[in-house]
C-alpha positions as CSV (number, residue, x, y, z in Angstrom):
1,X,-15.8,-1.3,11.5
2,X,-16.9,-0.5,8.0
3,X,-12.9,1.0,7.3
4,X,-12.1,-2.7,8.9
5,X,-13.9,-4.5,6.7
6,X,-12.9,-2.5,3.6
7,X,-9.4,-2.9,4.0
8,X,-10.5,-6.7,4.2
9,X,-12.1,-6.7,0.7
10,X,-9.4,-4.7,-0.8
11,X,-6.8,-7.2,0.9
12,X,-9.1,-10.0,-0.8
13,X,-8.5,-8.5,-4.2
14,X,-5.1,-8.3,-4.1
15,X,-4.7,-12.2,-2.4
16,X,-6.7,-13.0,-5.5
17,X,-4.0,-11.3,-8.0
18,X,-1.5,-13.2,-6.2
19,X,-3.4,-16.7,-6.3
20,X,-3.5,-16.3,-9.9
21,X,0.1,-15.6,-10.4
22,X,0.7,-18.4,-8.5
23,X,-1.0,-20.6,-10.8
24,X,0.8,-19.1,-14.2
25,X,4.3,-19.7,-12.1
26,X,2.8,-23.1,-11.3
27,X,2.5,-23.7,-14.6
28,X,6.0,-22.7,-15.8
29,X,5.0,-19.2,-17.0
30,X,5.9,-16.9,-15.3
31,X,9.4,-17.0,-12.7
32,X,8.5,-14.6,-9.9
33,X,11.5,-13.8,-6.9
34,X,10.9,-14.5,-3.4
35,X,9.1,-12.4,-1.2
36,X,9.3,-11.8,2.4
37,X,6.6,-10.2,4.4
38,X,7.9,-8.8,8.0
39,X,5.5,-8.9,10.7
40,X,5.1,-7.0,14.0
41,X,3.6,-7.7,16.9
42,X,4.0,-6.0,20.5
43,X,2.1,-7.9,23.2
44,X,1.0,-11.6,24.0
45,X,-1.2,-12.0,26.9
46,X,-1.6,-15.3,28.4
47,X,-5.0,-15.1,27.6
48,X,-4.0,-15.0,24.0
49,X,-1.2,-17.5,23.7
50,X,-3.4,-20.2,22.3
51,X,-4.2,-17.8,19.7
52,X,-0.6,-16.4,18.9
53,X,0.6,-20.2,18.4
54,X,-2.2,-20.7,15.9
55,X,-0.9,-17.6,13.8
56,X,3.1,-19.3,14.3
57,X,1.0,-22.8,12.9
58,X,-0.3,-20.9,9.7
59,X,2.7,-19.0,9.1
60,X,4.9,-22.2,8.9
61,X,2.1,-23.6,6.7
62,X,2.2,-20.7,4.5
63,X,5.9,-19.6,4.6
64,X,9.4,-20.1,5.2
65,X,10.4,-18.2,8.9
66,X,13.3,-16.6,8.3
67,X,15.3,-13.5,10.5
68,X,14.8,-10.0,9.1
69,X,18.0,-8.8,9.6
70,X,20.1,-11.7,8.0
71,X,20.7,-10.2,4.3
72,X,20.1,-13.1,1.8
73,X,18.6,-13.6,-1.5
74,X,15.2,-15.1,-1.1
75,X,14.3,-18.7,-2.9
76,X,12.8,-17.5,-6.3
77,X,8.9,-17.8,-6.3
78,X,9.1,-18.7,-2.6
79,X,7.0,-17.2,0.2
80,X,9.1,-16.0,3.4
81,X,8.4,-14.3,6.8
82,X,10.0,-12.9,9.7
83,X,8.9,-12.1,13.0
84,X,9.4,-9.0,14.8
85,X,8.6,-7.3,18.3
86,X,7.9,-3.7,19.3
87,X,8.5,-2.9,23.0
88,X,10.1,-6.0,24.8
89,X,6.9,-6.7,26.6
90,X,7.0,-9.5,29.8
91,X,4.0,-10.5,28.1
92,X,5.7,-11.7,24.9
93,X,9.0,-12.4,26.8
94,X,6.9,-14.8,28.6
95,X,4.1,-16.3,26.5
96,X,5.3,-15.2,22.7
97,X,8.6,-16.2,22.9
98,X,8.4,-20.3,24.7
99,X,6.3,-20.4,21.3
100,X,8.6,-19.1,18.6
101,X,11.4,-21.1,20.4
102,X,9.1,-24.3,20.1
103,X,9.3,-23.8,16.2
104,X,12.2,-22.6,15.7
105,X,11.4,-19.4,14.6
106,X,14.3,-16.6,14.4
107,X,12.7,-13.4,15.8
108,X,13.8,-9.0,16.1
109,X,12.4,-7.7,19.6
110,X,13.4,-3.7,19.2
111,X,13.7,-2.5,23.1
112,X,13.3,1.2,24.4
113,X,15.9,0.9,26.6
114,X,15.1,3.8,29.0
115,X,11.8,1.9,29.8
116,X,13.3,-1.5,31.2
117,X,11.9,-2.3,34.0
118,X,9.0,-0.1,33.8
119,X,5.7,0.1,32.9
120,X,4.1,1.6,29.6
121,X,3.9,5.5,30.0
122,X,3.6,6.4,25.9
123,X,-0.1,6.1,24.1
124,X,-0.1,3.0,22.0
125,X,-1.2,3.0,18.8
126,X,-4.3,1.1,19.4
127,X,-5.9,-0.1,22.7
128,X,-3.8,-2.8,24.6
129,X,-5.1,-6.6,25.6
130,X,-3.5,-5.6,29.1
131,X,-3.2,-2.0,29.9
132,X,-0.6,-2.9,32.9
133,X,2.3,-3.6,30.9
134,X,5.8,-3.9,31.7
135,X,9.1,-4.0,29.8
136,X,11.3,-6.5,30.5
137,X,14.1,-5.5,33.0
138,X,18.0,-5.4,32.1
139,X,18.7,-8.6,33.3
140,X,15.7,-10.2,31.5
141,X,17.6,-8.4,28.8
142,X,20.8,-10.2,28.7
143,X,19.0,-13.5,29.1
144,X,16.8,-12.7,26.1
145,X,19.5,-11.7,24.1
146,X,21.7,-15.2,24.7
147,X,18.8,-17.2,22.9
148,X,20.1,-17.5,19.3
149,X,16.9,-17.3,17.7
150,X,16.7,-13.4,19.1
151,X,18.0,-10.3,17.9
152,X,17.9,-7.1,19.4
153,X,17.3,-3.9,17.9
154,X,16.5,0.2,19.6
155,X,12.9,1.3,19.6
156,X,15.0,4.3,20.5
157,X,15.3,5.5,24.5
158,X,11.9,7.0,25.3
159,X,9.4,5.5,22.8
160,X,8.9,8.9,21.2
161,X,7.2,10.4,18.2
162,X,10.6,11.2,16.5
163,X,9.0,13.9,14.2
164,X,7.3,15.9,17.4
165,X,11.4,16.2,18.7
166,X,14.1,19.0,17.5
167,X,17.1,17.2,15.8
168,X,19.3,17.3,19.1
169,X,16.0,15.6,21.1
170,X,15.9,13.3,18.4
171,X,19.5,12.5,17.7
172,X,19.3,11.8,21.2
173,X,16.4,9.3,21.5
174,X,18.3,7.8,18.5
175,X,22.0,7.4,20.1
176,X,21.5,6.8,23.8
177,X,19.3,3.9,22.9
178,X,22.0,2.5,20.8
179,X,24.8,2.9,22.8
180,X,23.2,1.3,26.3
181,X,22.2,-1.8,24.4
182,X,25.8,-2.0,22.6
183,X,27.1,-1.5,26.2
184,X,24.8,-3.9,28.0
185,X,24.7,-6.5,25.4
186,X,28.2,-6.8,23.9
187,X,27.5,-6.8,20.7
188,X,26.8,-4.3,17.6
189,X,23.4,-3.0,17.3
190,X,22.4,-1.8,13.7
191,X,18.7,-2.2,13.5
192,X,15.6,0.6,14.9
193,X,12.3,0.3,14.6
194,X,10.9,3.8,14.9
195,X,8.3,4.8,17.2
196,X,4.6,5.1,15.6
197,X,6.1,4.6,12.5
198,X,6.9,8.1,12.4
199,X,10.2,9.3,10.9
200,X,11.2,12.1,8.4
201,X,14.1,11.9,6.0
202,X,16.5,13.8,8.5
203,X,15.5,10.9,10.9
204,X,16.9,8.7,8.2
205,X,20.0,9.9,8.0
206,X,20.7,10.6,11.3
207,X,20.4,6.7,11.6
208,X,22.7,6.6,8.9
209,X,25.1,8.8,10.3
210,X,24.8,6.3,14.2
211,X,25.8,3.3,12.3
212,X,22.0,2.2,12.0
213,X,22.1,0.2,8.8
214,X,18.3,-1.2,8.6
215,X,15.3,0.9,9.9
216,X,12.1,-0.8,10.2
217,X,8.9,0.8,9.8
218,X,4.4,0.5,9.8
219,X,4.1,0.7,5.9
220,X,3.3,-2.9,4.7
221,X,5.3,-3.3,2.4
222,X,6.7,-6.8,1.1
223,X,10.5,-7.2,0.6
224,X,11.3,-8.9,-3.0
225,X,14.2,-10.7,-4.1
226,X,16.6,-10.3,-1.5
227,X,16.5,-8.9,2.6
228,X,19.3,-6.2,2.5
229,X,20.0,-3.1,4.8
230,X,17.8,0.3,4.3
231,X,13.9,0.9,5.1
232,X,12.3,-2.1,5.7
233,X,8.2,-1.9,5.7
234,X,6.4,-4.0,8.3
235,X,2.8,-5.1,8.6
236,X,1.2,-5.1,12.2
237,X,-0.5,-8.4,13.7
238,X,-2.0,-8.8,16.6
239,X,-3.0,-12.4,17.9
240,X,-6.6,-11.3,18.2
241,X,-6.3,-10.6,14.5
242,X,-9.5,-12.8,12.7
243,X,-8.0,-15.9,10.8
244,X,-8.6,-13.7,7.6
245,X,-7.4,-11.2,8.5
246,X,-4.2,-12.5,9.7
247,X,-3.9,-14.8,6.8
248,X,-4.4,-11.9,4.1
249,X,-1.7,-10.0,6.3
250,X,0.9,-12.6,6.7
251,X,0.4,-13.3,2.9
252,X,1.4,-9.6,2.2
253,X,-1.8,-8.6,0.8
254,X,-2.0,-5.4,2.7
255,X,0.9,-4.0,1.0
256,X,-1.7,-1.7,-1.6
257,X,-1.9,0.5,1.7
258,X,2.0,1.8,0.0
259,X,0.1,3.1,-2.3
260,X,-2.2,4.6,-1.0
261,X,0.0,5.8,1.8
262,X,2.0,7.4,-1.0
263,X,-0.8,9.3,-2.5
264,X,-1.8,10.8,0.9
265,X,1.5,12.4,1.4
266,X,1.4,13.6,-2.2
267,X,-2.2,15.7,-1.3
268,X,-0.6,17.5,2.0
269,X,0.9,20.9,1.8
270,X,4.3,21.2,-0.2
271,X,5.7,22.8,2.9
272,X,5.4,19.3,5.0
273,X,8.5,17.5,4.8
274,X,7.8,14.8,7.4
275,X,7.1,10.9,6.3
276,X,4.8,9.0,8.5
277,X,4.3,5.7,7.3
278,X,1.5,4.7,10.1
């Protein structure tokens, strides 16, 4: 709780800094570029729904809802945010989803594809709303796919911790996942979001080398200027989220955790080559 609530007043500071330089630009002097804050969620209960549609009602207050994988030069000095989903939950499928589609919103859902049909088998990150998920089955995959505010990217085969795998396991993980939905779906696949957040620089360019153009990751970082291939940071949401703490995330004022994520990995043993950006 007391971690919680420090990376609450920290957030606070740096909504503050932004508030203020939103006042100078206001006041013709300063010209900033867009920014774009990418979001991810994974599940949305139907206990939760209510809540999730709130968070869709202050986004489209606060920003404009655009796709994170259309590359395009962002509206100088204008907010922007996408929407993206880990896992292809039925949960979202069937309560996140009716709500995006109710506002138009253009959303990512990243799938691992050797878990369709099945239940969750892999150790979230944090505690799940509903411990009994399922992903979404094949079919339920086409359909999702035909809806033209969706976009489907790997969250590789078997939802593993990339950097735990040899390179064949991983190169693997990497290229069955991308191949099945390019099979199944019809259509080029060029966006992962990588498990945990957990990927090392061989990761990268293995992703490279598959035809993966954009890899999405847990560092909050804010995209500025213009949405282009290459490591994209996220910043993870849940519905339960407070209205603070939501608001402070969707507003990208997480994104001093870089920082600090930065200096972590510059303290661990010079013989440590992997990147986790959890």
């Amino acid at each position: 709780m007391f971690k919680k609530k420090l990376r609450i007043a920290l957030s606070l500071l740096v909504y503050a800094g932004d508030a203020l330089r939103r006042f100078f630009q206001k006041a013709g002097l300063l010209s900033p570029p867009g920014t774009c804050v990418v979001l991810y969620y994974h599940e949305v209960t139907t206990a939760d729904r209510g809540k999730f549609a709130a968070q869709l009602d202050v986004l489209c207050k606060l920003a404009k809802p655009i796709s994170a994988l259309n590359p395009q030069t962002l509206t100088a000095g204008q907010r922007h945010v996408a929407v993206t989903v880990d896992d292809a939950f039925v949960s979202f499928c069937q309560n996140g989803l009716p709500e995006l589609v109710k506002r138009q919103m253009p959303v990512v859902v990243f799938v691992p594809t050797a878990y369709l049909g099945r239940k969750v088998e892999w150790g979230m990150e944090e505690v799940m709303a509903s411990p009994d998920e399922q992903i979404i089955t094949t079919a339920e995959l086409k359909d999702l796919a035909k809806n033209p505010l969706v976009q489907i990217g790997s969250h590789t085969a078997n939802h593993r911790n990339l950097t735990l795998l040899d390179d064949t396991e991983a190169m693997k993980e990497l290229s069955e996942s991308k191949k099945f939905l390019e099979r199944t779906l019809g259509c080029l696949v060029n966006s992962i979001s990588f498990p945990y957040g957990a990927f090392s620089p061989r990761h990268l360019k293995m992703a490279a080398d598959l035809g993966y153009t954009s890899c999405f990751t847990t560092s909050p970082a804010c995209v500025s200027g213009k949405i282009e291939a290459g490591l994209i940071g996220r910043v993870r949401v849940d519905p339960y989220d407070s209205p603070l703490e939501f608001k402070l995330k969707s507003a990208g004022a997480y994104r001093w955790q870089v920082a600090v994520g930065k200096m972590k990995r510059r303290l661990r043993p010079a013989n440590r080559t992997v990147v986790n950006v959890c």
